[in-house]
C-alpha positions as CSV (number, residue, x, y, z in Angstrom):
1,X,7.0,-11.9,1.2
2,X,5.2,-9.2,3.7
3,X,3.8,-5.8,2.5
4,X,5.2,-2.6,4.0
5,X,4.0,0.7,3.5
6,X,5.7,3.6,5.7
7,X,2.3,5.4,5.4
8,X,-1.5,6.0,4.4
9,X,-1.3,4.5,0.9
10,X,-4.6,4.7,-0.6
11,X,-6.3,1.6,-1.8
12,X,-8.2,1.9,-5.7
13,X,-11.8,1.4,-5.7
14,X,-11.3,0.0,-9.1
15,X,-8.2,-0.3,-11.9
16,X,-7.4,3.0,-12.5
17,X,-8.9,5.3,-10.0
18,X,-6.7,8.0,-8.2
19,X,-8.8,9.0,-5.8
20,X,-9.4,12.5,-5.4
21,X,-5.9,14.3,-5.7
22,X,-6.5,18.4,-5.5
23,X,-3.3,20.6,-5.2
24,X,-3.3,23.0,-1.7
25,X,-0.9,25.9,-1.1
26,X,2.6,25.1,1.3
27,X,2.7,27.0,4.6
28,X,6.1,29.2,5.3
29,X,8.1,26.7,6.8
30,X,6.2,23.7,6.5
31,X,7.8,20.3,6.9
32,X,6.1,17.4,5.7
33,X,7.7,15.1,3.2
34,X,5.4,12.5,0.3
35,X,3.1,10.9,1.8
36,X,3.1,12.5,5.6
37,X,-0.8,13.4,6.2
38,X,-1.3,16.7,6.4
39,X,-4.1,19.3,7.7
40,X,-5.6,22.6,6.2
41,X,-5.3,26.5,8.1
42,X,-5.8,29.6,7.0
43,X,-5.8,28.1,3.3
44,X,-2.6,26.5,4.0
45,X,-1.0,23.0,4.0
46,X,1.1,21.8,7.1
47,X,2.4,18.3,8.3
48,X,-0.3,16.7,10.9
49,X,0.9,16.3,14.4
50,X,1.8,13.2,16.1
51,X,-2.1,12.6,17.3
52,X,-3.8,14.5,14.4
53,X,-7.1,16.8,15.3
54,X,-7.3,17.5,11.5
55,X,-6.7,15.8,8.5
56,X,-6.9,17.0,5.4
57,X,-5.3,14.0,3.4
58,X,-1.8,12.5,1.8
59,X,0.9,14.7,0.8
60,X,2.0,13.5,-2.8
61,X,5.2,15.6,-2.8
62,X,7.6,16.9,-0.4
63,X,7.2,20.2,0.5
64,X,9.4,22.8,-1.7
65,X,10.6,25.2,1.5
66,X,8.5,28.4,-0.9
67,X,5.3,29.7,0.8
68,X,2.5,28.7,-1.2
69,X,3.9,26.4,-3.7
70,X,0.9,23.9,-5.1
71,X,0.9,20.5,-3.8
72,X,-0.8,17.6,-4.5
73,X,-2.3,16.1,-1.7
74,X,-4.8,12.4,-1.9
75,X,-7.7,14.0,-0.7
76,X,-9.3,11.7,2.1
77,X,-13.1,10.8,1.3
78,X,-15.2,9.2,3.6
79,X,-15.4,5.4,2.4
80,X,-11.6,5.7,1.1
81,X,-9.4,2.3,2.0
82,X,-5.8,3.2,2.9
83,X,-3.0,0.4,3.4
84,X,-1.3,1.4,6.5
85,X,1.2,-0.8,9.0
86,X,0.3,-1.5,12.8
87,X,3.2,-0.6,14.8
88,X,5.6,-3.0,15.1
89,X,4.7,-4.8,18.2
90,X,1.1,-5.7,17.0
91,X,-0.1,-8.4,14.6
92,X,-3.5,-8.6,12.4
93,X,-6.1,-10.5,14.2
94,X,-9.9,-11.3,13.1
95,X,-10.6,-9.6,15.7
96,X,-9.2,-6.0,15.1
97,X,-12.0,-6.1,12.3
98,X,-14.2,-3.1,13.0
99,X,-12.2,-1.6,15.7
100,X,-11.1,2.1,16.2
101,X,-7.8,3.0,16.7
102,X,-5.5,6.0,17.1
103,X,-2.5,7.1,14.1
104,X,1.0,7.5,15.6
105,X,3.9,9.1,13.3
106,X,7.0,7.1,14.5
107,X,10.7,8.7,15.2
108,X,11.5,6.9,11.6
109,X,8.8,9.7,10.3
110,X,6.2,6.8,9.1
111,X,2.3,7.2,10.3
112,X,1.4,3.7,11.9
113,X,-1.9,2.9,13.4
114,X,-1.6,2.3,17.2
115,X,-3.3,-0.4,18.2
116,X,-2.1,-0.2,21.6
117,X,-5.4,1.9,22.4
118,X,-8.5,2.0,21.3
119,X,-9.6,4.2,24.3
120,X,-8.8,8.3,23.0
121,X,-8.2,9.8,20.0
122,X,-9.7,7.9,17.5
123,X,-8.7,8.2,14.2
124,X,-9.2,5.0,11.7
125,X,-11.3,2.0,12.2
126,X,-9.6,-1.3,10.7
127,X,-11.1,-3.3,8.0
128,X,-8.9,-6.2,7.4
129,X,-5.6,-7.8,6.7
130,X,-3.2,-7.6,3.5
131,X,-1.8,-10.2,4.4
132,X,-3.1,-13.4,2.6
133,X,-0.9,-15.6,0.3
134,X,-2.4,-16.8,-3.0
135,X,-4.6,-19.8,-0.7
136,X,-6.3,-17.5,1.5
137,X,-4.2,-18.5,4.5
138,X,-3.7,-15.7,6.8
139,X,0.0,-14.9,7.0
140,X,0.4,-11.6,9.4
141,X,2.9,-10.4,10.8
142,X,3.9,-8.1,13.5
143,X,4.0,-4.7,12.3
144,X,2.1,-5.9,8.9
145,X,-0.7,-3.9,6.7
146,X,-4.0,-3.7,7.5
147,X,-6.2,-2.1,5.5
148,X,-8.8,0.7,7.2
149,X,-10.8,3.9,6.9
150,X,-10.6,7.2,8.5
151,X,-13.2,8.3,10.9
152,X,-15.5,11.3,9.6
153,X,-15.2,12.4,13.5
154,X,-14.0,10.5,16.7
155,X,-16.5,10.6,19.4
156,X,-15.9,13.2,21.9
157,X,-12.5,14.5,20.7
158,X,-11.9,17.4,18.5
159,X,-10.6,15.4,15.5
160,X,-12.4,15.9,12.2
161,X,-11.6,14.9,8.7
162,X,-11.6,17.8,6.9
163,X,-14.0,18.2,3.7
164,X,-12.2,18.4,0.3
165,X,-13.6,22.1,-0.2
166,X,-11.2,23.0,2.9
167,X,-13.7,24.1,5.2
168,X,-11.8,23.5,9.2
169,X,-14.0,23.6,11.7
């Protein structure tokens, strides 16, 4: 049976572990739903955009539509694993292994990584399949999980991960 996720779903270190989860006020008017990735201004929580230049982490609740509600949001670390799916037309390889790619949020409203480019916008760097049966036969499939780590910073563009003490820069 293959593994979907319909976003950034983090990946435990260990049984148990949460990762960092930290609660951040709604914007007025914000729009992001459980787990859309999301991005920090003026103090504030908002969805990301379709190519992300911030991200703050995982929205664990939809938003509430009152201005500065708490939400929890998964808190991205560098050296966090998230499960995410390549969009549909791509399948895992061996050799996606170490490669950067951009994050695409999909008309369906899932975040995908695009492996379509590896040129701009970098914004995760793959570290492997989840897709191995009980053998260790490789079993991927187009649009399958892979699992992969956000990028502190992406080369010349303005992208940053923003630190958990909500400093933007």
């Amino acid at each position: 049976m293959a593994i979907k996720v319909t976003s950034f779903k983090y990946v435990p270190a260990y049984q148990g572990d949460e990762g960092l989860v930290l609660h951040f006020q709604e914007k007025a008017s914000a729009t992001f739903i459980t787990d859309d990735l999301v991005f920090l201004a003026s103090g504030v929580i908002d969805i990301c955009g379709a190519d992300p230049t911030k991200i703050l982490g995982v929205a664990k609740k939809d938003k509430t539509g009152v201005t500065n509600t708490l939400i929890p949001v998964q808190v991205i670390r560098p050296g966090d694993v998230f499960m995410a799916n390549f969009v549909a037309a791509k399948t895992f390889a061996v050799t996606d292994v170490g490669v950067s790619y951009e994050i695409v949020k999909t008309a369906a409203g899932n975040w995908q990584i695009d492996s379509t480019t590896s040129a701009n916008n970098l914004r995760v760097t793959v570290m492997g399949s989840a897709e191995y049966d009980s053998t260790g036969i490789l079993r991927a499939t187009a649009g399958g999980p892979v699992y992969c780590s956000f990028l502190q910073t992406a080369g010349t563009s303005t992208f940053i991960l923003q630190a958990f003490t909500g400093t933007t820069t």
